[in-house]
C-alpha positions as CSV (number, residue, x, y, z in Angstrom):
1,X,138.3,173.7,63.2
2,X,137.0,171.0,65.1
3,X,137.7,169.6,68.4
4,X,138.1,166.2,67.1
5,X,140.6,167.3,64.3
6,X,143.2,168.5,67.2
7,X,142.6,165.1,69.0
8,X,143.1,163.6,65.8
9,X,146.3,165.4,65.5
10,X,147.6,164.6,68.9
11,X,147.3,161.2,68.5
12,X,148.7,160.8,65.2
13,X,151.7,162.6,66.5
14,X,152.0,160.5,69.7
15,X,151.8,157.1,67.7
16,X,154.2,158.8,64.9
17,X,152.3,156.8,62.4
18,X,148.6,156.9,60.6
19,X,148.1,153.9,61.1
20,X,148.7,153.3,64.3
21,X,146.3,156.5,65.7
22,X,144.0,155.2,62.9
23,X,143.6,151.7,64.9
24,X,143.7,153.4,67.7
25,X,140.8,156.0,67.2
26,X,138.8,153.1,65.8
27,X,139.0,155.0,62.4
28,X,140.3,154.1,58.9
29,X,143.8,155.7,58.4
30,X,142.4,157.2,54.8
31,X,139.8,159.1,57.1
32,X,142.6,160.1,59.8
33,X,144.6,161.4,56.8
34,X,141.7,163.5,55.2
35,X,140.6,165.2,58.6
36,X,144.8,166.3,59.2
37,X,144.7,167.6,55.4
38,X,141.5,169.9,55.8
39,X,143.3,171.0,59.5
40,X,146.6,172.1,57.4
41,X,144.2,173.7,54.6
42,X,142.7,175.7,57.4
43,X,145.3,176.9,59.0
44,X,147.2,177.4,55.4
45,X,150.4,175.7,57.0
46,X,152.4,172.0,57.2
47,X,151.4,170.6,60.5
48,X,153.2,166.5,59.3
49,X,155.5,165.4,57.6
50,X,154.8,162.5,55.9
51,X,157.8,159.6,55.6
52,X,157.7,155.7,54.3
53,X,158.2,155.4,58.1
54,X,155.2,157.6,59.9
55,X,155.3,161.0,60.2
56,X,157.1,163.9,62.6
57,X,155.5,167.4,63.0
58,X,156.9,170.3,61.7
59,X,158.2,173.5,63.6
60,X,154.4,174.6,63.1
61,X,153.3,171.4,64.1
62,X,155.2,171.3,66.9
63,X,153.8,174.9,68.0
64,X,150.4,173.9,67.5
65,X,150.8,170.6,69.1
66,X,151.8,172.3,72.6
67,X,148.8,174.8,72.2
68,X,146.6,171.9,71.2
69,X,147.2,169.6,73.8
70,X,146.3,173.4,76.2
71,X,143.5,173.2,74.7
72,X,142.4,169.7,75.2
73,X,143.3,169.7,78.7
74,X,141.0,172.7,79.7
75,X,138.3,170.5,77.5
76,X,138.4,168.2,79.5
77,X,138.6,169.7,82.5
78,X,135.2,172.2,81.2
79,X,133.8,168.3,81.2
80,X,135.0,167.3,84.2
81,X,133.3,169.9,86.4
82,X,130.6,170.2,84.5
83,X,129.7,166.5,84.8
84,X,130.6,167.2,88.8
85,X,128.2,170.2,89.1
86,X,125.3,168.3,87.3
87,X,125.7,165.0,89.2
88,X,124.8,166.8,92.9
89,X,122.1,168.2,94.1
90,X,119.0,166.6,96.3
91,X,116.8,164.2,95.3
92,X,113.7,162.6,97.2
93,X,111.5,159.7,97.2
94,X,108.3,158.7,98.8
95,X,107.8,155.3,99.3
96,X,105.3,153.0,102.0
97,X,107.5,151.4,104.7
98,X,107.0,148.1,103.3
99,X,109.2,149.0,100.6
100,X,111.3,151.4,102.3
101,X,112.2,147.9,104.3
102,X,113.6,146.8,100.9
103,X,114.5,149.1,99.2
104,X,116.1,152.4,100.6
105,X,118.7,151.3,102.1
106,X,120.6,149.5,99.4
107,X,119.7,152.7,97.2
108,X,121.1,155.2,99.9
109,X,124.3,152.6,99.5
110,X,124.4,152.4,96.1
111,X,123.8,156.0,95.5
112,X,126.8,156.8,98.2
113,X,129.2,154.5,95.7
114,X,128.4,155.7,92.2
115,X,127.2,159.8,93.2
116,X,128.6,160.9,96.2
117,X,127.6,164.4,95.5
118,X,123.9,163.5,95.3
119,X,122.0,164.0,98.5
120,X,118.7,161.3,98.6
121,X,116.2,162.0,100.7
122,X,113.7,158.9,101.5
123,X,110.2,160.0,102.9
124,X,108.2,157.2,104.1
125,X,104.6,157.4,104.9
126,X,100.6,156.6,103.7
127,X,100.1,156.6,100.1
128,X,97.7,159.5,100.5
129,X,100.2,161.5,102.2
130,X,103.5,161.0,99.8
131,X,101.0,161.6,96.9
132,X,99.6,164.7,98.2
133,X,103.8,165.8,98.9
134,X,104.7,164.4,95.3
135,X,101.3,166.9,93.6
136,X,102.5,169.7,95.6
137,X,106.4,169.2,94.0
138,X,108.4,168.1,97.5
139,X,109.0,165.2,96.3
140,X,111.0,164.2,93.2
141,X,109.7,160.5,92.9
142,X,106.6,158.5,94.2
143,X,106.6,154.5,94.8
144,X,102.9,154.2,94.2
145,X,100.7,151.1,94.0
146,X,98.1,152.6,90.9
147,X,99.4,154.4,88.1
148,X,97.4,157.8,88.8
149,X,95.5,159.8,86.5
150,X,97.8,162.6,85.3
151,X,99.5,162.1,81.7
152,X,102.2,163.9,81.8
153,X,104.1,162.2,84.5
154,X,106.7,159.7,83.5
155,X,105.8,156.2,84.9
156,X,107.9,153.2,85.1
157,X,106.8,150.2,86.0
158,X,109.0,148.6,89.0
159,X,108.1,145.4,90.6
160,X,104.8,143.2,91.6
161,X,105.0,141.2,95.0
162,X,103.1,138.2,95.9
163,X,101.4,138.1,99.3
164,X,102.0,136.2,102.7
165,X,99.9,135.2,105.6
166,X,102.6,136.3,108.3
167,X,102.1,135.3,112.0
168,X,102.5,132.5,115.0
169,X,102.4,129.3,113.8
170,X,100.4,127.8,116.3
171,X,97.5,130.4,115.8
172,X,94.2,129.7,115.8
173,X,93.0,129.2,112.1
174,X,96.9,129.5,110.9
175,X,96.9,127.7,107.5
176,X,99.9,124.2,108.1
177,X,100.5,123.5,104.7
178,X,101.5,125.7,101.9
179,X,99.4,125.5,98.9
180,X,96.2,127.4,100.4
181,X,94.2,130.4,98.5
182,X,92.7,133.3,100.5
183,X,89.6,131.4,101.0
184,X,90.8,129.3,103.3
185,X,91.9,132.2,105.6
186,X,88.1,132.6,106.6
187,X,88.6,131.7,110.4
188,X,91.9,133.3,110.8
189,X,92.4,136.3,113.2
190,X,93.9,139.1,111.0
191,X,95.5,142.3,111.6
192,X,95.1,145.0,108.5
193,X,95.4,148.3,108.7
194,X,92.2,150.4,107.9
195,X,90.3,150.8,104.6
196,X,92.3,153.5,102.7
197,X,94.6,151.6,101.6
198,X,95.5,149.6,98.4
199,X,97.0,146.5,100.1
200,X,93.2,146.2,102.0
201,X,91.6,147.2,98.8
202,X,93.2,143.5,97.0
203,X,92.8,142.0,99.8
204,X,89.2,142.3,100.8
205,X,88.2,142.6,97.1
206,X,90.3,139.1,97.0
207,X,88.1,137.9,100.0
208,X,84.7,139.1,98.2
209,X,85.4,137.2,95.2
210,X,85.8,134.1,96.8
211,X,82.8,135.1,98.8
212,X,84.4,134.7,101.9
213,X,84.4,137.5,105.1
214,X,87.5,138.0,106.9
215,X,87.7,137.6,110.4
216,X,89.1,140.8,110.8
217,X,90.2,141.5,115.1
218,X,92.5,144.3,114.6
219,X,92.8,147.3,113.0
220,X,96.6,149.5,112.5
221,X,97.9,151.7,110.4
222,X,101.4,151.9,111.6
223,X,103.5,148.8,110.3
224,X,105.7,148.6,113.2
225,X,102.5,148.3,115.8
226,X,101.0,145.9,113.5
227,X,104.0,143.7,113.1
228,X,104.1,143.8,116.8
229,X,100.5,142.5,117.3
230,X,101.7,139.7,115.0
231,X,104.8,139.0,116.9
232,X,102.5,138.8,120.1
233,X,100.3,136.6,118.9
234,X,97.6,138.8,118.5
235,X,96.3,138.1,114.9
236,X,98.2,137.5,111.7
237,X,99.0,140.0,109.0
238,X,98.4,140.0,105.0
239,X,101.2,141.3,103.9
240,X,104.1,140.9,101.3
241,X,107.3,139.5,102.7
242,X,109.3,143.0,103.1
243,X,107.1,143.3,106.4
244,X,109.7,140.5,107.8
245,X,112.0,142.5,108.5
246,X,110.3,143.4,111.6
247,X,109.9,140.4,113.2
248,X,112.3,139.0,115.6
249,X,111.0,136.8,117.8
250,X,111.1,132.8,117.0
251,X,107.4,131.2,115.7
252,X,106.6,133.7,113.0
253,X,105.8,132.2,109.7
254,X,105.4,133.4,106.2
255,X,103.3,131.1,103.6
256,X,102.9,132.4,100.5
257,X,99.1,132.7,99.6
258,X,98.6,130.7,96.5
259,X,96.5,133.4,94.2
260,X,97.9,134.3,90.6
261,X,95.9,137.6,90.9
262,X,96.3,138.7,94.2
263,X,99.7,141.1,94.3
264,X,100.7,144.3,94.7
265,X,102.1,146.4,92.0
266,X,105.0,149.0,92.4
267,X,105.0,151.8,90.0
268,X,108.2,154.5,89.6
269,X,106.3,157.9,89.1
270,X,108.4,160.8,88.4
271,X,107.6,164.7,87.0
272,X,108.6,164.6,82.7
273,X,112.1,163.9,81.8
274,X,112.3,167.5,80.7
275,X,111.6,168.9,84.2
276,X,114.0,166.4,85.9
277,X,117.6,167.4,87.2
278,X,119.9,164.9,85.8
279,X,120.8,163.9,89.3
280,X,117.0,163.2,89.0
281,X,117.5,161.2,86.4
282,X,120.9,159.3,87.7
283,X,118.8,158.4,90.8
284,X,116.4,156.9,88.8
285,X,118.4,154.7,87.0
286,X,120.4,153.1,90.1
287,X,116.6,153.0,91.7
288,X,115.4,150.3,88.7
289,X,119.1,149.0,89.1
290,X,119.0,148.2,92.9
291,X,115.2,146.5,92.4
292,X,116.4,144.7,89.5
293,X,119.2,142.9,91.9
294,X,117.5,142.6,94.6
295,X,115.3,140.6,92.9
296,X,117.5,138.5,90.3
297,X,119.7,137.4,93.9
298,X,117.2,136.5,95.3
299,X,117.1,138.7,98.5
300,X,113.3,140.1,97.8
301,X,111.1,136.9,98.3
302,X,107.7,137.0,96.5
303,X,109.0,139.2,94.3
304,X,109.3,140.1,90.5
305,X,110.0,142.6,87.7
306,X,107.3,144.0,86.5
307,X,107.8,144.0,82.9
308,X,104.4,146.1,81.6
309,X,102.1,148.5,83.4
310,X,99.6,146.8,85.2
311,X,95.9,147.0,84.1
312,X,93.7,149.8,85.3
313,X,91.5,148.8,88.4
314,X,88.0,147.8,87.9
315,X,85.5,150.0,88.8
């Protein structure tokens, strides 16, 4: 006996007719018919009665429609918690502030509408850092900007992001046009943060293929402190546009550097499918979901889907 024969039965009995529960199951009523004959051969007994007009249940029928319909009820209930117990749980995800300025707080919103019961955690911090957490298994997921060397994680490519020159616009060697490459940003006072990371990495290897040396006055690592040195007029900052978000003072202005190879890659690196929990996996999906919008409505400037993995890095 299977669980779809008593469904089948139930509904043939609600709808008094084959043909009806047939059109209603999205099955053919010859089918519906064949599946109610092999439950009566099983259980040796007339569960229908079968008239010009539809068909009733018999006394037996009518016994084992009440005990079916028990059944089906503590089915579904079986579903209903199990599909509650597996959707909670905590999940976390490292991710640089640039993106966490994005991205996390739609997800925390969007994770709070569709799975209530599953706790995110957001850790922002330096790449080297969140990698070193995601290698040692405290985190679940890892917004990266290279795809790694270890196989067996499951990588999704997420987004690539154009960059801006972001500061005052009456600095000193500030670019008044849009339309310029990096190599016009020779003279201009910058503010990066230090050599580890991969957003200095482009853009100094950016600079050495144009054969151009930055005019670099200012070193931070914390995004906040360096923001602020832009807003005081201190330098300008490299940056993609999420970094806007700290700025709040009037002058500030964002150009988009006009360079088809200079942008940063975002990369969704998780443990194996097999090892994740499927509240794991749920956050994952609305993760790829909340980029995907951001992007198509236009509320992440600079910004695309990245469709492929990105090329390895030259050497």
């Amino acid at each position: 006996m299977e669980l779809r024969q008593i469904n089948y039965f139930i509904s043939v009995v609600e709808f008094g007719s084959m043909g009806k529960a047939a059109l209603a199951l999205g099955v053919t009523a010859s089918t519906l018919s064949q599946q109610i004959s092999r439950l009566e051969s099983e259980l040796s007994t007339v569960l229908l009665q079968r008239f010009s007009t539809g068909v009733v249940p018999t006394e037996a029928g009518l016994e084992f429609l009440r005990r079916a319909k028990t059944v089906m009820h503590h089915v579904e209930m079986a579903a209903t918690a199990t599909q509650s117990e597996r959707l909670s749980g905590k999940v976390s995800i490292g991710m640089a502030p640039t993106i966490a300025l994005k991205l996390a707080l739609p997800l925390l919103r969007a994770m709070q509408q569709r799975y209530p019961k599953i706790r995110v955690q957001i850790v922002e911090g330096m790449s080297g850092h969140l990698t070193t957490l995601f290698e040692a298994r405290k985190l679940d997921f890892l917004i990266r900007f290279d795809i790694g060397d270890n196989p067996r994680l499951g990588i999704f490519p997420l987004l690539r992001e154009n960059l801006f020159v972001i500061g005052m616009r009456d600095l000193p060697g500030m670019p008044d046009a849009r339309g310029f490459g990096i190599e016009h940003l020779g003279a201009l006072p910058l503010v990066m943060p230090t050599g580890q990371h991969t957003l200095v990495n482009l853009i100094m290897n950016a600079f050495r293929l144009k054969n151009v040396r930055p005019n670099i006055v200012l070193e931070v690592d914390g995004l906040n402190t360096l923001m602020g040195a832009v807003q005081e007029g201190m330098g300008a900052a490299i940056h993609p546009s999420s970094a806007l978000a700290l700025i709040r003072g009037e002058g500030i202005v964002a150009l988009p550097i006009v360079d088809a190879s200079l942008f940063r890659t975002s990369i969704l690196i998780g443990q194996p499918d097999a090892e994740l929990t499927p509240a794991a996996l749920a956050t994952r999906i609305t993760l790829k979901s909340v980029a995907r919008t951001l992007i198509e409505d236009g509320r992440w400037e600079g910004a695309a889907l990245e469709p492929r993995l990105p090329d390895p890095p030259q050497r």
